[in-house]
C-alpha positions, 0 to 999 in steps of 0.5 A: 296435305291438301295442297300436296294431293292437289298438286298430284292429281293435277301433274297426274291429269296429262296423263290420265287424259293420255291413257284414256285417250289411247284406251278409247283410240285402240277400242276404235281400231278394234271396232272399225276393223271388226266392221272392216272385217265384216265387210271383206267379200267371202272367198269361195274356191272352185277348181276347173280345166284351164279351158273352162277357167279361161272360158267361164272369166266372164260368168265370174265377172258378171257374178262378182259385179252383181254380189260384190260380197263373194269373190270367187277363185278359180282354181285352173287344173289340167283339161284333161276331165279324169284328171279333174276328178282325181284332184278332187277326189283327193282333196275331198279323202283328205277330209277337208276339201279347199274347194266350196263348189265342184264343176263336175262332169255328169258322170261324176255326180253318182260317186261324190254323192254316194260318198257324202261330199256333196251338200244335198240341195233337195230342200234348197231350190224351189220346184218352181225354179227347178221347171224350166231345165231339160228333163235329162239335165237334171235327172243327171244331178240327182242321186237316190232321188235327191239333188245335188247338181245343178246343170250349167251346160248340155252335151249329147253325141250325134252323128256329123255327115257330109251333105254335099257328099251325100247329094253328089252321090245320090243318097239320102242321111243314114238312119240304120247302121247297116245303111250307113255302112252302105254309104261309107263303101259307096263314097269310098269307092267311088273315090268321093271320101277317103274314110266313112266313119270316124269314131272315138276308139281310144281307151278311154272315157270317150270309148264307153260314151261312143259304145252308149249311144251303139248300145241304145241303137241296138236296144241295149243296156249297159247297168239298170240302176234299178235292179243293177242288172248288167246288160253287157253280155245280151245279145244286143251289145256284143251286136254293137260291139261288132258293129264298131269292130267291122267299121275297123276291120272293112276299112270304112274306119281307119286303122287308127281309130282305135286310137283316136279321140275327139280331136283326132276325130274332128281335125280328119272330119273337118280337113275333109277326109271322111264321111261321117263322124260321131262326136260332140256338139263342140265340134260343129262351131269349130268345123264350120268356122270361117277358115273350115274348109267344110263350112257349109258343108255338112250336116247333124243328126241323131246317131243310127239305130237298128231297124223298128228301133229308134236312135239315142245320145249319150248325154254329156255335160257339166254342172255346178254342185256344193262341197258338204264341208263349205263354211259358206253354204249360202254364199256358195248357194248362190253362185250355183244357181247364178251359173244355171240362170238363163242369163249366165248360160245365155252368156256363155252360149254366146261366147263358147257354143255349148249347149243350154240346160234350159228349155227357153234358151231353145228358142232364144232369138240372139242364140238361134241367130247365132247357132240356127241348129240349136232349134233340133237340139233340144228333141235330142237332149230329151232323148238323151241316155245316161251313163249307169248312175251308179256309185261305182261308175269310174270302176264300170267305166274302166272295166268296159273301156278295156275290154271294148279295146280288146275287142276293136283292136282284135285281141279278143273276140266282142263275145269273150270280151263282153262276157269277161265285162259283164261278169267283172262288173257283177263282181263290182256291184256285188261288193256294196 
């Protein structure tokens, strides 16, 4: 019995020796790929215009080369800024968003953060972190007092004049609308310029921008987001609106114009068919490139203001906030503030020209060398005006746009149109 028991256990030990061996090899894999797992960098989605997506490859590049625990994947979208909005609206009203950051616009930020899909950042960023970004900046990521973006890149509309011009016909910058209305006619008729002025007239997000820095010059407003009164029907605005509407109708603004955007606008500036031009800061790298047939020849300045009273600039610009749904907060947390660093910013200024959100880089050596009028900017953005802050500011938006187009192309008068404006965006406070 013995031997019989003896002999089985031996024939059986090849094969115990087997199992155990599979047993412990299987558990290696197991381990090994748990820890191979682990080692895998995270993945955060962010969804951009193709410009952006193809601009900012050096901010993910340098990103990833120091925290090669994240990859971050740009999603390229259309370039067109509403269109941006909408995709991400959608996503974030399907209840689970793809996306873990949000690139947005500055007009963006009261919307996403009323309706809860942006993570807070209040208690996440140090005060002492917060110190050295423009004040406008981000005032432009907060809303009901609590942060939730943080700004990469400034924008603020000014006035672009032709120096030379200017100095051939003997008269100084314009400071006052009525004295750059002069100064249009004067070029105009003394055949120096075919146009004066050149604006943004289409209906769109540009017509409202371009209507907020006429506001201000005339004392006007257009939503207190204190007390949500709304300014559009005061005697200060239907005077702006009239302003932008005679440009049209003396001819120191083409017919055109009620169409136009920016680009519309900088190709007539830069082939050297108009006086003055408002626009953004994109355009100056661009019309006084090497091939501009206007490098060197023209100037910048804030837009013009009523007599007593003082100019302002529509602020612009785009920052970085965090989607609330995000399963990587704190990964997430840390590209957002790298793409606000003065480093990453500082590479991207160098690379496309935009304007910083830091008060160092104001008077960075290698971007001054670069951008020489960057030195002026900064008193700008400082007197920058916000868009109304409000979470309804896309309908506001809309309905402004719209009854500015029906004014400026003639089919209602800037008094009517502002008066129907004024009482449809009552209407749409009113329903919160």
């Amino acid at each position: 019995m013995f031997t019989v028991l003896h002999l089985f256990r031996t024939e059986r030990l090849p094969y115990l020796r087997f199992v155990a061996l599979t047993i412990t090899c299987c558990c290696c894999i197991l381990l090994w790929g748990k820890i191979a797992l682990s080692q895998q960098p995270i993945h955060l989605s962010m969804l951009t215009s193709a410009l952006d997506a193809a601009q900012g490859q050096s901010l993910v590049a340098a990103f990833e080369a120091q925290n090669p625990d994240i990859k971050i994947d740009v999603v390229e979208g259309p370039n067109a800024s509403n269109l941006i909005e909408d995709l991400y609206t959608s996503s974030f009203l399907l209840g689970d968003s793809p996306y873990d950051l949000v690139m947005m616009d500055v007009v963006w930020l009261p919307k996403f953060a009323a309706a809860g899909w942006l993570l807070d950042l209040t208690d996440r960023i140090p005060a002492n972190d917060l110190a050295d970004f423009m004040t406008a900046d981000l005032e432009g990521g907060r809303y009901d007092g609590r942060l939730y973006r943080l700004p990469v890149r400034s924008d603020a509309q000014l006035l672009y004049y032709r120096k030379d011009w200017l100095q051939q016909a003997g008269i100084q910058p314009p400071d006052t609308f009525d004295q750059l209305m002069a100064a249009s006619k004067l070029l105009q008729s003394a055949g120096i310029s075919k146009w004066g002025y050149v604006w943004q007239g289409r209906q769109f997000e540009g017509l409202a921008a371009v209507f907020v820095d006429i506001l201000a010059g005339f004392g006007g407003f257009w939503v207190n987001p204190t007390d949500r009164e709304v300014g559009l029907d005061h005697p200060e605005a239907i005077a702006a609106l009239q302003f932008l509407r005679d440009t049209v109708t003396s001819g120191i603004s083409p017919p055109g114009v009620t169409n136009y955007q920016h680009e519309d606008a900088r190709r007539l500036f830069q082939g050297g068919e108009v006086a003055f031009m408002h626009n953004w800061p994109y355009a100056y790298p661009l019309s006084n490139a090497e091939d501009s047939p206007i490098k060197g020849k023209f100037d910048i300045k804030l837009m013009v203001h009523q007599p007593g009273l003082t100019s302002a600039a529509c602020l612009g610009g785009w920052g970085i906030g965090i989607t609330k749904t995000t399963a990587h907060p704190d990964a997430a947390l840390r590209v957002a503030q790298f793409y606000a660093s003065p480093d990453a910013q500082r590479l991207s200024i160098l690379e496309n020209g935009y304007l910083p959100t830091r008060r160092s880089l104001y008077a960075d050596p290698a971007i001054l060398t670069k951008y020489p009028y960057f030195s002026g900017m900064m008193s700008v953005i400082d007197n920058a005006v916000l868009r109304p802050p409000i979470a309804q500011y896309a309908q506001a938006s809309d309905i402004l746009q719209r009854y500015l187009s029906a004014a400026i192309t003639d089919r209602m008068s800037p008094e009517a149109a502002l008066q129907a404006a004024a009482r449809e965006t009552r209407a749409l406070l009113a329903q919160e």
